[in-house]
C-alpha positions in Angstrom: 0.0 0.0 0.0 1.5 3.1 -0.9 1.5 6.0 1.6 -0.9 8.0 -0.1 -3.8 5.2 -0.3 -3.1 4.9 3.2 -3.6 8.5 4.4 -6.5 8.5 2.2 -7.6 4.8 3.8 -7.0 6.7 7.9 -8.8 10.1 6.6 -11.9 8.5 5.3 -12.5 6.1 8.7 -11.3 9.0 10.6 -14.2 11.2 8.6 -16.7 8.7 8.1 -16.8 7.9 12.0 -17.3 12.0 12.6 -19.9 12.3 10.2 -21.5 8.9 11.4 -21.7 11.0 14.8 -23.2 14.5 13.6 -25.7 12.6 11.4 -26.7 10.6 14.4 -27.1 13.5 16.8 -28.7 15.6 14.6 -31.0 12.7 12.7 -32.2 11.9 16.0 -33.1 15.3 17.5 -34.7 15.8 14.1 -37.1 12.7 14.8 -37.8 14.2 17.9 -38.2 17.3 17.0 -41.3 16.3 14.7 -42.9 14.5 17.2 -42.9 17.3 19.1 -44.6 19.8 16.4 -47.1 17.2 15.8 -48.3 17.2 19.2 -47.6 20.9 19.7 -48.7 22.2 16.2 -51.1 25.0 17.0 -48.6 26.5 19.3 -45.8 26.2 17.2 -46.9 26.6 13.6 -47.7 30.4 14.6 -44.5 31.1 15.3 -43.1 29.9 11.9 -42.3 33.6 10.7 -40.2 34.9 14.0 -38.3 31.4 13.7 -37.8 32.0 10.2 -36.6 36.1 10.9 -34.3 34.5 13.5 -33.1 31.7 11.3 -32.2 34.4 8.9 -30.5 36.7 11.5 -28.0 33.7 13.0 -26.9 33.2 9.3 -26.5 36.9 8.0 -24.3 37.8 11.5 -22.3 34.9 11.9 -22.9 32.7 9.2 -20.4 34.3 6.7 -19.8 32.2 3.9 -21.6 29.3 5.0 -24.7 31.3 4.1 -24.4 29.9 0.6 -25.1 26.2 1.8 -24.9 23.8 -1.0 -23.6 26.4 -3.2 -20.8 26.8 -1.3 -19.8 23.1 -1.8 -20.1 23.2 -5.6 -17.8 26.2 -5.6 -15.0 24.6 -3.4 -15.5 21.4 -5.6 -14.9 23.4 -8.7 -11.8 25.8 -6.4 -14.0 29.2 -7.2 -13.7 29.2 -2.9 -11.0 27.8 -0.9 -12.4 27.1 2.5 -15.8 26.2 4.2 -15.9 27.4 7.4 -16.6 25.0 10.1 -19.1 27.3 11.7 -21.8 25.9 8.4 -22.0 22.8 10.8 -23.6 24.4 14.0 -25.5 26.6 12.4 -27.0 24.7 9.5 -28.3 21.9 11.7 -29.6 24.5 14.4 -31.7 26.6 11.5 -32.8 22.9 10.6 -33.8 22.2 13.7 -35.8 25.4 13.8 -37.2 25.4 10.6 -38.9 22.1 11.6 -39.8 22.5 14.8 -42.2 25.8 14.1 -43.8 23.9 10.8 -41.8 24.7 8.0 -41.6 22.2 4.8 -38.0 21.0 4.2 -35.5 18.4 3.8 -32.5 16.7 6.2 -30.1 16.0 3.4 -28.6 18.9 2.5 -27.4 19.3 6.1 -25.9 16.0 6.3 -24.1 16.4 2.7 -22.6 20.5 3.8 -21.6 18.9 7.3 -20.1 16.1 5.9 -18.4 18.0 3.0 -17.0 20.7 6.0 -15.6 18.2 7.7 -13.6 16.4 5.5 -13.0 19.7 4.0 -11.1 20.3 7.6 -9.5 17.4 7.5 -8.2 17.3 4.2 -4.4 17.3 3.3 -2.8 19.6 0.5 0.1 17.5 -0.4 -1.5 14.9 -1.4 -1.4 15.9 -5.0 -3.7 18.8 -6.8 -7.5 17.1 -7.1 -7.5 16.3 -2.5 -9.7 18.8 -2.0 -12.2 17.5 -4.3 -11.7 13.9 -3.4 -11.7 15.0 0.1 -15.2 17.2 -0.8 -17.0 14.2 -2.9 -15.4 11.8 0.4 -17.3 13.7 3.1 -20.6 14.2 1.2 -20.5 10.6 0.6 -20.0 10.1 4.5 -22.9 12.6 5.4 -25.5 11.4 3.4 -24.7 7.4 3.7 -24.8 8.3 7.5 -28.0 9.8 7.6 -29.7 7.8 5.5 -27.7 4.6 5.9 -27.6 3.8 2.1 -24.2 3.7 1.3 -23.8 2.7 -2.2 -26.5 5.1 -2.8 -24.0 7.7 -0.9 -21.2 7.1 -2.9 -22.4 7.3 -6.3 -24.7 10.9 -5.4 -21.4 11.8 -4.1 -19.2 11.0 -7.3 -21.7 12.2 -9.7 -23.6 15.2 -8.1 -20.9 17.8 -8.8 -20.9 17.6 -12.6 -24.0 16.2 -14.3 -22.5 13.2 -16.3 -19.1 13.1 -15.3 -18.5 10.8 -12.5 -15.5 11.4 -9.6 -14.0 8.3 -10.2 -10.8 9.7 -8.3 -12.8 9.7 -4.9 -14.3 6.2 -5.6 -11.9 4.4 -2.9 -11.9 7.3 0.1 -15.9 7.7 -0.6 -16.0 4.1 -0.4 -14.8 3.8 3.1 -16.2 6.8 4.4 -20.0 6.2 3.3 -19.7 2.6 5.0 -18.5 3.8 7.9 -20.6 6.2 8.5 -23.6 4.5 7.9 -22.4 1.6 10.0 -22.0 4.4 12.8 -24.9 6.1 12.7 -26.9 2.5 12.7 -25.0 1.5 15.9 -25.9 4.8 17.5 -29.2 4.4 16.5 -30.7 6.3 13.8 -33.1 4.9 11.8 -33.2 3.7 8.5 -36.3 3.5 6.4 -36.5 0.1 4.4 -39.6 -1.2 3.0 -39.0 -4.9 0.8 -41.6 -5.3 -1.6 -42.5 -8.5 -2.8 -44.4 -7.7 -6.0 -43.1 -9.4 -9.2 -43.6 -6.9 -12.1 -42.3 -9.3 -15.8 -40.5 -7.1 -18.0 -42.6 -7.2 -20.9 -43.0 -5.1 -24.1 -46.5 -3.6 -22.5 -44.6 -2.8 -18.7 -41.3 -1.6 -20.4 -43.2 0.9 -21.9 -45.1 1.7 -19.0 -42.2 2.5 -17.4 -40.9 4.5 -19.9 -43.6 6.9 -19.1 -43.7 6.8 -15.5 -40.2 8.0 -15.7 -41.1 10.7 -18.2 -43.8 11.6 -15.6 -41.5 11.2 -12.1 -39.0 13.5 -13.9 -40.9 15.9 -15.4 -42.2 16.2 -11.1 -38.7 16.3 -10.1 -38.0 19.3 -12.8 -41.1 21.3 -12.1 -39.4 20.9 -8.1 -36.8 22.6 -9.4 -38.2 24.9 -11.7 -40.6 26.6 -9.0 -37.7 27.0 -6.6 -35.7 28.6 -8.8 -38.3 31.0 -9.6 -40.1 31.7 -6.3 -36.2 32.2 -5.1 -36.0 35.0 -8.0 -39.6 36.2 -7.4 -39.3 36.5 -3.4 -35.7 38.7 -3.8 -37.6 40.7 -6.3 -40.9 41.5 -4.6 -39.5 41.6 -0.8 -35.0 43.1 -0.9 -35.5 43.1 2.9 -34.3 39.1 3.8 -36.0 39.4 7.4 -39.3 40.6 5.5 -38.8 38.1 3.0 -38.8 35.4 4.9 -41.3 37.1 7.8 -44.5 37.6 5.2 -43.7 34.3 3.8 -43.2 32.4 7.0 -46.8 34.1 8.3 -48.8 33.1 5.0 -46.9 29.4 5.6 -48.0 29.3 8.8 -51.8 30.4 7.9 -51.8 27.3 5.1 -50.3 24.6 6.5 -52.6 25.1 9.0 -55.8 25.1 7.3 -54.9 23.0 4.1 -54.3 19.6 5.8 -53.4 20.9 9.7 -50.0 20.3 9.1 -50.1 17.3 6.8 -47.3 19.0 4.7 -44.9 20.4 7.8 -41.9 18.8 8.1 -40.0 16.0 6.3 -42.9 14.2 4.6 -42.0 10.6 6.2 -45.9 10.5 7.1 -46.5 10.4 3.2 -43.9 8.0 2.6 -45.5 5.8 5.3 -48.5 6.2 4.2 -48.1 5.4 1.0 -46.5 1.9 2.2 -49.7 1.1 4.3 -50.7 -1.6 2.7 -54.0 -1.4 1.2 -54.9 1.3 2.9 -52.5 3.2 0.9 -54.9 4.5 -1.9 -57.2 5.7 1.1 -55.0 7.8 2.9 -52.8 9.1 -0.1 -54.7 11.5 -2.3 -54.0 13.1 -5.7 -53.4 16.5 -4.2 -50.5 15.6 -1.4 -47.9 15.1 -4.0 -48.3 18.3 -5.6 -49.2 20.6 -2.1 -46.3 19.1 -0.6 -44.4 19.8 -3.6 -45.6 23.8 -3.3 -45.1 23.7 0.4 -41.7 23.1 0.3 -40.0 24.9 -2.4 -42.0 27.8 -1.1 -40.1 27.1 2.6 -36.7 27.0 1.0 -37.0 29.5 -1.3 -38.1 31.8 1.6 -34.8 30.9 3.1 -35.7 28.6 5.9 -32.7 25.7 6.3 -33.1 22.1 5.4 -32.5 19.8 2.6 -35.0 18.8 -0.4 -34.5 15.2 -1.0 -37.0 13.5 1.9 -39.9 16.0 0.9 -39.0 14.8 -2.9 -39.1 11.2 -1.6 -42.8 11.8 -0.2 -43.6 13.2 -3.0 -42.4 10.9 -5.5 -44.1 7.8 -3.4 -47.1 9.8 -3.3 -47.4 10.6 -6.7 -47.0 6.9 -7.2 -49.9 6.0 -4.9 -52.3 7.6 -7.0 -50.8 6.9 -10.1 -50.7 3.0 -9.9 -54.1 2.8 -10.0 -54.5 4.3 -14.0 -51.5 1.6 -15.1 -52.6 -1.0 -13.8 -49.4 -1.8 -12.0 -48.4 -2.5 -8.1 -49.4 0.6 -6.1 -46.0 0.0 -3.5 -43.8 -0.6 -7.1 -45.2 2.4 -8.3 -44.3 4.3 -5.1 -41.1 3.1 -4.8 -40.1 4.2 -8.7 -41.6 7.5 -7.9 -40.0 7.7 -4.5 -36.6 6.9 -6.8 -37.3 9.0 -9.8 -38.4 12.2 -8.5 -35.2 12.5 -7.0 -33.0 11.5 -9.6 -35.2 14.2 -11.7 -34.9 17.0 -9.4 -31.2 16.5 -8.4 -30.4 15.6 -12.4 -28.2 12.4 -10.6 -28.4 8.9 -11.8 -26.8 6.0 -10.2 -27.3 7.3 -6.8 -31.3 7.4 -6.9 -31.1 3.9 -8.8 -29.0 2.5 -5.6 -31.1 4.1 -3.3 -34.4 2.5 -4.8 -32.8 -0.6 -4.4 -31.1 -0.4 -1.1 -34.4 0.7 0.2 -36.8 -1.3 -1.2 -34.4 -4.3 -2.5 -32.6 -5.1 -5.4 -34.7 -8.0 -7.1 -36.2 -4.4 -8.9 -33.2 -3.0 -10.3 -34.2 -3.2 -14.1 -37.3 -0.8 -13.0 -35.4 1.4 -11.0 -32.7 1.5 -14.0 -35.4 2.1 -16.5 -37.3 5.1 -14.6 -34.9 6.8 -13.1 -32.6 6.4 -16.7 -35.4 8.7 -18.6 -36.4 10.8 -15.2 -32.7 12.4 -15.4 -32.4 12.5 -19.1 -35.2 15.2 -19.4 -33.4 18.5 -18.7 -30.2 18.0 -16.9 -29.4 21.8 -16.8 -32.4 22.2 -14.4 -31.8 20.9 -11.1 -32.2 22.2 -7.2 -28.5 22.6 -7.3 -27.9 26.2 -8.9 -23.9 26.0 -8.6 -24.3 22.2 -10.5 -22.5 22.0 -14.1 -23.1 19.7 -16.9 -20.7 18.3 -18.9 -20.4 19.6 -22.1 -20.9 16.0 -23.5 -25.0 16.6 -22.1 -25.4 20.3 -23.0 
């Protein structure tokens, strides 16, 4: 072993183990924290909008750079920025915290990823030739999201390939390897969950179902690109028609606040796991999954980020891709938890304009015995597009454009 694969072999336990710790701590609190504003809603949900001005005035005054989240990461990945300060780790999962504790409609995952990318990002070593800080970058986002969601090949892959749309980071394979394992193993002993849900549908590969799956994945993506289309505009549109950040997010938080409450009382706060759950009840699926929660859930929650409450995207687009499913199973005729779990699968890979990673995550999730349907859908979800993702500092390759 030379001593370069071994610093990179002692870095990425070293980082994965870290990052297996933070995604614990703050995966769990997260749990709890929705519990709590499901029992407490009509005394939290009010106070979405003060949450939201204080969320906003923790990041302006000490944030610094770290303000940029995600964007932040795709600028270090591409060397545009140096450094990531470690402060985007406290303050990131606190503004989480808050954002859904007093109702708002986000994600977890784009916490673990900037945590996980700051961390290795602090750990990283110079000499070790002139692409470590990426392989270090791609190494820790593999670590934060296989921690928090305990899919690691699913982790590495989004890792390697969410930088530049259809180039893959093969350089960080080995590092990214280690430190998605490790951290999922760690975060699994401390604890965390992990949602799995086996299905044991057989779906035959015939002419008549390959087609059919052909145009669910037109469908999931075209949902994962209108994700990504509103946010991108409501983020414009809300800088436009409010300059002030603190009113900005203070009018928007109070009109959140008003309908989440009376569309659904709170159905659409939060994460979205209750969809997802819902949509794997069974039978009772297509009776407590309607055709509106894909889409309001959808609205709710690129309205919360664009507003500039914290969070990630990817659990609200899982709830909505399984929901979307729900409903839609019943027109093709197909298994209504298959359908869910493509659209669970595809959405993402739509919205985030990656491919291997939501094919790995459909089958780490929900088994692999389904791979040719996950490789079908999610194939034609991130096809359609691949400029327009959630990620505004992603590039594409110039082989796509």
């Amino acid at each position: 072993m030379s001593k370069r694969t071994l610093v990179y072999t002692l870095d990425a336990l070293m980082i994965g183990a870290i990052v297996g710790v933070i995604d614990t701590l703050f995966g769990r609190v997260l749990i709890g924290i929705g519990e709590v504003r499901t029992d407490y809603l009509l005394y939290l949900l009010p106070f979405l909008a003060l949450a939201g001005i204080l969320i906003t005035y923790l990041n302006r005054n000490y944030g610094g750079k770290s303000q940029k989240g995600m964007e932040l990461l795709f600028e270090v990945g591409e060397g545009k920025e140096k450094n990531i300060p470690k402060r985007l780790i406290p303050l990131t999962i606190l503004s989480t915290w808050m954002t859904h504790l007093f109702g708002g409609s986000a994600g977890r995952e784009g916490v673990a990823v900037q945590l996980g990318g700051t961390v290795a990002h602090a750990l990283r070593r110079e000499g070790l030739g002139p692409n470590a800080s990426r392989i270090y970058l791609v190494t820790g986002m593999a670590a934060g999201f296989g921690g928090l969601f305990q899919t690691p090949l699913a982790a590495i892959f989004f890792a390697m390939e969410v930088l530049v749309v259809g180039r893959l980071e093969w350089r960080a394979l080995y590092p990214a390897t280690i430190a998605a394992f490790v951290a999922s193993w760690t975060s699994h002993t401390l604890g965390l969950e992990k949602f799995t849900q086996v299905i044991s549908d057989k779906l035959s590969l015939s002419p008549h179902v390959f087609l059919q799956l052909l145009v669910l994945g037109v469908i999931f993506g075209l949902t994962g690109k209108l994700f990504a289309y509103l946010l991108g505009q409501l983020k414009t549109s809300f800088a436009k028609a409010f300059v002030n950040p603190y009113v900005r997010i203070g009018v928007v938080g109070l009109g959140l606040s008003i309908l989440l409450y009376l569309i659904g009382t709170g159905r659409y706060t939060g994460l979205g796991t209750n969809l997802i759950s819902q949509s794997f009840a069974g039978a009772d699926s297509k009776s407590l999954i309607t055709g509106a929660d894909w889409i309001l859930k959808l609205l709710f929650t690129v309205t919360t980020i664009a507003a500039g409450y914290k969070g990630g995207e990817v659990t609200p687009l899982f709830s909505i891709g399984a929901s979307l499913g729900v409903w839609l199973a019943p027109f093709f005729g197909l298994p209504v938890y298959l359908v869910a779990a493509l659209g669970y699968a595809a959405v993402f890979a739509g919205a985030t304009s990656t491919t291997i990673g939501p094919i790995l995550i459909g089958c780490e999730v929900f088994g692999f015995q389904h791979w040719p349907a996950f490789l079908l859908v999610c194939l034609v979800a991130t096809r359609l597009f691949p400029a327009l993702s959630i990620y505004g500092g992603q590039k594409v390759a110039k082989k796509l454009q």
